[in-house]
Phi, psi and omega in degrees: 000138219249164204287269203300353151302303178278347194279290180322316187295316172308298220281324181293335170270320196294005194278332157258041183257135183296348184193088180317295207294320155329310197267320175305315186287335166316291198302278176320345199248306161345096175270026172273332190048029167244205191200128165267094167280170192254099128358136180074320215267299209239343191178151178242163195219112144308147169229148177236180174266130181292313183290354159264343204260341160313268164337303182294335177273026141286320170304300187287347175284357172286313171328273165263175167270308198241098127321144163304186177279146181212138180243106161314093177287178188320146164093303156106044183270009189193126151252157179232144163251160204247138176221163178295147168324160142085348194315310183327303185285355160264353185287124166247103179204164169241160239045356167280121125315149148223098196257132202234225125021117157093318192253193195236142162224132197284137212209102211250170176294124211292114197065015161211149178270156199261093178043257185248350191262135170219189174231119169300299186224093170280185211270169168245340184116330196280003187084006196301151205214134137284138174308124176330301180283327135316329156311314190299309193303338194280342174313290200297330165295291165343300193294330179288326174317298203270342159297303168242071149056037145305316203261101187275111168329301197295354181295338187052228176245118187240034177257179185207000000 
């Protein structure tokens, strides 16, 4: 990710921080290099389970060029894709998490790796979000996949 590319991703994210600047100088200073941002403001982050969520950015990457940012939890046991506010309190599926409203999410620094949380597709700044409805269809394809053994698990997520 090229210096004014993470310079746009920070500022659109830290842009929902109760104290942009705090958290940008936190952040940037951190050698852990994450940040717990507030959920519901700018995005809502679906969590998948990694033997569904792996797959499904795969589907959507076929799809589109530019997915909204999707983030990898330790392991690569959860990706969460960043979706519009309000996706959350509508989602009906079973196994997704959702954090919407109210909640916090570990948010590593845009272009340096964070311990175990990293980005599959980090923000570019510009707000691109994924669509819902296409997550959900790209879901259902995934799930069709890994039913028929399509889907090698142990491969994990291999973007950065």
């Amino acid at each position: 990710m090229a210096g004014s590319g993470v310079r746009a991703a920070v500022e659109w994210l830290v842009s929902v921080a109760p104290d942009p600047d705090a958290c940008r100088w936190e952040w940037e200073r951190n050698p852990r290099g994450i940040a717990l941002l507030p959920a519901g403001r700018r995005w809502d982050v679906l969590i998948l389970p990694g033997r569904l969520g792996c797959p499904t950015l795969d589907v959507i990457t076929r799809l589109i060029d530019r997915p909204g940012p999707v983030l990898a939890g330790f392991g690569d046991a959860r990706t969460g894709f960043f979706v519009p506010p309000g996706t959350v309190d509508r989602w009906i599926g079973t196994g997704v998490r959702g954090a919407g409203q109210g909640t916090w999410i570990v948010v590593p620094y845009p272009g340096r790796a964070a311990g175990g949380v990293r980005w599959l597709i980090p923000p570019d700044g510009s707000g691109t979000l994924t669509d819902p409805a296409l997550l959900e269809l790209a879901m259902h394809e995934a799930a069709g996949g890994a039913a028929a053994g399509d889907i090698d698990e142990a491969d994990g997520c291999q973007r950065s």
